[in-house]
N, C-alpha and C positions, 0 to 999 in steps of 0.2 A: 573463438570459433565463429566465421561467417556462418549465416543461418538465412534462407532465403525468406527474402521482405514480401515476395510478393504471396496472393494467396493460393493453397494451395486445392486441387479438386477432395471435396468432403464430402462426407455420408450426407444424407439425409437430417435435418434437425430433428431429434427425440422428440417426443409429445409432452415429456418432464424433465426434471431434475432426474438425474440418475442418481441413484444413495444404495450403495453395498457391492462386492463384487456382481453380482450375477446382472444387474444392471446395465453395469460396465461392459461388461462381455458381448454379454446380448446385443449392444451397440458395437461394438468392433473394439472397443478401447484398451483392451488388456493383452499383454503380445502371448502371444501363441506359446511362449517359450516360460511364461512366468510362473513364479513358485506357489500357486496359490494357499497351500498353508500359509506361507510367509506372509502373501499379501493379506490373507484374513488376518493375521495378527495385527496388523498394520492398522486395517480397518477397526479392527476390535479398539485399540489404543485413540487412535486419531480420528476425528469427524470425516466424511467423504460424502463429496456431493458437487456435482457438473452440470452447471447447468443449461438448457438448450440451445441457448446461444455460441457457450462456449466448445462446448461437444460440435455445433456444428464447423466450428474454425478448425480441429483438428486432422491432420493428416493423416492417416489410419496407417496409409504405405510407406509412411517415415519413422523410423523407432526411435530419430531422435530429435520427435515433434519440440519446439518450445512452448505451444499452446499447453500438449499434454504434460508436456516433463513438471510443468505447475500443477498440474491438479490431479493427475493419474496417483494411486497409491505406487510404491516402488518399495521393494523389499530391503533394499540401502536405509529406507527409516526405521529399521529395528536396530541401525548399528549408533551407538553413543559413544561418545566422548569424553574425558573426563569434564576437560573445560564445558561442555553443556549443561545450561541451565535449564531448571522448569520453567523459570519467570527473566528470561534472560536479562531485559531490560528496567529490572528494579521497582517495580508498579508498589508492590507488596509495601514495599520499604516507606512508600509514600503513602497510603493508603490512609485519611483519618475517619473515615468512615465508607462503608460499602459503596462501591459504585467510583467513588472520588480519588482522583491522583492527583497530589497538588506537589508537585517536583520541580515546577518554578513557578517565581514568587509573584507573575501577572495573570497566571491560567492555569485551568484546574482539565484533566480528562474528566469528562463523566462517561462512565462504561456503561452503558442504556442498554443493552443485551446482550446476551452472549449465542448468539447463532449468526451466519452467514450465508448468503445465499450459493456462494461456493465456497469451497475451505482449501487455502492453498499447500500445498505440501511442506512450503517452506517455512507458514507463520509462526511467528516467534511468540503468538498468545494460545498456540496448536492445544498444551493441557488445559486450555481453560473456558475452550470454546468447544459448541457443538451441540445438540438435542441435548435438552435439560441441562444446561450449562447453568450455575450455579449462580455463574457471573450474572444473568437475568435480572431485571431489577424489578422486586415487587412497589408494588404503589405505597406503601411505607416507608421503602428502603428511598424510594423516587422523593420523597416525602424531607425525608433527612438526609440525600445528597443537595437538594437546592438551597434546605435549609443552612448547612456548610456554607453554601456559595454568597447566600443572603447577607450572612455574619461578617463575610473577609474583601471588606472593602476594597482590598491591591487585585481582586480580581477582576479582568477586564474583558480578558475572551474565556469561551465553555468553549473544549473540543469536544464535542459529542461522538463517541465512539463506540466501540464493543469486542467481540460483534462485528455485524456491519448495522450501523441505525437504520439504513434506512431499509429496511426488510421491517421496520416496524409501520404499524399503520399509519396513512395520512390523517387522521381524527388526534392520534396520538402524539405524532410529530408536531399538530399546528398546536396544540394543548402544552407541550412543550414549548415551543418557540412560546407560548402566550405568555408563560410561566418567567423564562427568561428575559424577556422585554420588561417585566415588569421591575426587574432588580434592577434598580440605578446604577447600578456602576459597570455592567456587563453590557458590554459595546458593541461586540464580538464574539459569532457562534459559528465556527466550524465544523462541519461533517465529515469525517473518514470512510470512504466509499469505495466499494467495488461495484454497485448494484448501477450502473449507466451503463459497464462493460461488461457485466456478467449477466446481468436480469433487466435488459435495456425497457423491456414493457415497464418494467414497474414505476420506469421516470413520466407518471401520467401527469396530467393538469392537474388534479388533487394533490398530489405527491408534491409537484412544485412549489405550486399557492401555501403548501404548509410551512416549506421553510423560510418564507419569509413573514415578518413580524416588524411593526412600528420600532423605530429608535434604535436597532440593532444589524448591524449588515453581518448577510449572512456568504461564507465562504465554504464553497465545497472542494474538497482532498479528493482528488481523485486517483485512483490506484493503479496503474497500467504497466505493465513489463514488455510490451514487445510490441511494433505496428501493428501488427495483423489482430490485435485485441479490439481496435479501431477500426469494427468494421462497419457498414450502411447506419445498423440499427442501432448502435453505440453513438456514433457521430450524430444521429437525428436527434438520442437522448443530451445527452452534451448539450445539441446546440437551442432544446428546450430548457434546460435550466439556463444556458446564457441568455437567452431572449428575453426570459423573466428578471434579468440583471443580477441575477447571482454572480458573486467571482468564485472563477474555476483555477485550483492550484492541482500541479500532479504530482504521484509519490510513485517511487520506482526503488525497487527492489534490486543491485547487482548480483545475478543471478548466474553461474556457470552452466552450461549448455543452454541458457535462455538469451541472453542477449549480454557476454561478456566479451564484445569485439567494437569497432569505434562504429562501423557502420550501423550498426545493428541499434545501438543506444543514438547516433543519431536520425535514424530513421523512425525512431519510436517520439525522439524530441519534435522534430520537425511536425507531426503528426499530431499530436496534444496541440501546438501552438496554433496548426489550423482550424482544429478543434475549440480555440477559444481556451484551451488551458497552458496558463504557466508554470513548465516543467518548476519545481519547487526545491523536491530531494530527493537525490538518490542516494539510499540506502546502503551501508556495506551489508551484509547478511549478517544478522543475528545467531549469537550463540544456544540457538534452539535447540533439545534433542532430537536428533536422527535428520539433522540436514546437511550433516558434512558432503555431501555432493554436488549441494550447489555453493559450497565458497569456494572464494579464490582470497589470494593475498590485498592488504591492501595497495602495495607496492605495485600492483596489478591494477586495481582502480584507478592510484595515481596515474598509470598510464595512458588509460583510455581516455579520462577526463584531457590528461596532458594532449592528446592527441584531437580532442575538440574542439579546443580550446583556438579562436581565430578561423576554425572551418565550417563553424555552425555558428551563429546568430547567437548573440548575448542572449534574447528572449525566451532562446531555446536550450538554455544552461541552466540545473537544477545546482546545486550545492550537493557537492556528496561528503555525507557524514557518517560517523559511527556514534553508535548506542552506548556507551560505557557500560560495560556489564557491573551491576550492582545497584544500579539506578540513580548511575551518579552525571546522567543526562546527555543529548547529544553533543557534540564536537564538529566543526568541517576539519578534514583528513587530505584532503585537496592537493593538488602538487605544487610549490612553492615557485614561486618566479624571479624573488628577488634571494640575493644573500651581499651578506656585508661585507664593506671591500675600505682600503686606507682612503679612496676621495669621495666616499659617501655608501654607493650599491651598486651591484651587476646585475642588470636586467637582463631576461632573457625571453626575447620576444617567442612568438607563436613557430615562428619556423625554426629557431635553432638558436638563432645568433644571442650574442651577448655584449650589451650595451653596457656602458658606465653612466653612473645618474648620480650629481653631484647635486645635495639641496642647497638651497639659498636661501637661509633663515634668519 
């Protein structure tokens, strides 16, 4: 589906976060036509919350916004599937004490809170996150996650995640990073973020200053689905964490009616990289309950990547993988360029054609 790049005229920005139907309404965000029983259920089940930033990128006169279609509730999420899981991606499975995911054998997730500054409709940790989220980590629990990390020498990077961490305070973050510099063998601390594109104030000089720490470089994930996520006040935070020399990596979601077309995923890349972030991965969509509206095939992936591939800038090419559902880890799913032939392989370059490629070994 082409979806237009550029921006389009929007309301006024909210003075907050929007959180529950009436919110939403009140701001223009809910269509005229919608079930609100449904959607209360929706909201009853799953966190909801837009924040002013985001709300103001919205098209109000488009119903089939891709700003909104991420974060708007839509009554489609009461519908499940068999194949949908609670914990699609395996966490659980991994889990040797609260907080801690160690699912490969050089890094561990630390889940450092369980809230977000917006919750997207699509996320695959949707039961586990949200006001009083479980997932939270008390100062005990914080306590005997690092104590885990301290014990297991083969670990080299912490992805700090949740949640989104950095909705937590800068006193707490730099106490953190202090914490983590301190264990010798952790090299390596990335962030999983939304909060640059969703809550751009919050990237202040304190905010910054915290994530970094002596002996440890520090890498920020950053999450974005579509250009128009990228907008002034987004780009200014972005280009305050690169100034401070943090490396910016981006994570991206394939999303049906968000940006499941070649233009669309290259104009979101192109946009990260002037931004100072390297597109990293894109995502196949997660076997979440109640997000079947926004998958597509992977066969459908392969395409689009296929279709990138030579017309956008290596820089600006993530790896698109899948999650194995079970927690038995990511995969790239990618579309294949070579296959075996009797004088070696047939290559098949960017436009179509098909070369023969004999090794000399």
């Amino acid at each position: 589906m082409n979806r237009p790049l550029a921006s389009p005229a929007v309301a006024a920005l909210p003075a907050r976060t929007l959180r529950g139907l009436d919110e939403l309404g009140e701001a223009g965000l809910l269509p005229a036509e919608a079930a609100r029983d449904d959607l209360a259920r929706v909201a009853a089940r799953y966190a909801v919350a837009v924040t002013p930033a985001l709300a103001g990128l919205i098209d109000r006169d488009d119903a089939a916004d891709p700003i909104a279609r991420q974060f708007v509730p839509d009554a489609r999420e009461l519908e499940t599937h068999p194949q949908e899981l609670g914990d699609p991606i395996g966490d659980g499975a991994h889990s040797p004490v609260p907080g801690i995911v160690h699912r490969y054998p050089d890094r561990v997730l630390l889940k450092l809170v369980g809230v977000c500054a917006v919750y997207c409709r699509f996320c695959f940790r949707r039961e586990m996150v949200g006001p009083g989220a479980e997932t939270s980590l008390s100062d005990a629990a914080l306590d005997a996650a690092l104590a885990y990390v301290a014990a297991h020498p083969e670990i080299w990077e912490v992805v700090v995640t949740g949640g989104d961490p950095l909705v937590v305070a800068p006193r707490r973050l730099a106490d953190l990073m202090a914490r983590l510099a301190a264990i010798g063998h952790v090299k390596i601390v990335r962030f999983h973020t939304r909060v640059p594109v969703a809550a751009p104030e919050r990237v202040t000089p304190a905010l910054v200053e915290a994530l970094r720490a002596p002996d440890v470089t520090t890498y920020v994930a950053v999450h974005a689905n579509h250009a128009r996520e990228l907008a002034s006040e987004a780009r200014a935070a972005l280009a305050r964490l690169a100034d401070a020399g943090l490396a910016l990596v981006g994570q991206s979601v394939l999303l049906a009616g968000v940006n499941d077309d070649a233009q669309t995923l290259a104009a979101l890349f192109r946009a990260l990289v002037e931004c100072r972030v390297k597109p990293y991965y894109l995502h196949h969509p997660d076997l979440a309950p109640g997000t079947a509206h926004f998958r597509l095939t992977i066969e459908r992936g392969q395409e689009l990547m296929r279709a990138l591939r030579g017309r956008v800038s290596g820089l600006a090419l993530p790896t698109y993988v899948l999650d194995i559902p079970g927690g038995h880890g990511k995969v790239p799913v990618g579309p294949s360029w070579l296959e075996p032939a009797p004088e070696g392989w047939r290559v098949t370059d960017y436009c179509g054609g098909v070369h023969a490629y004999g090794e000399a070994v």
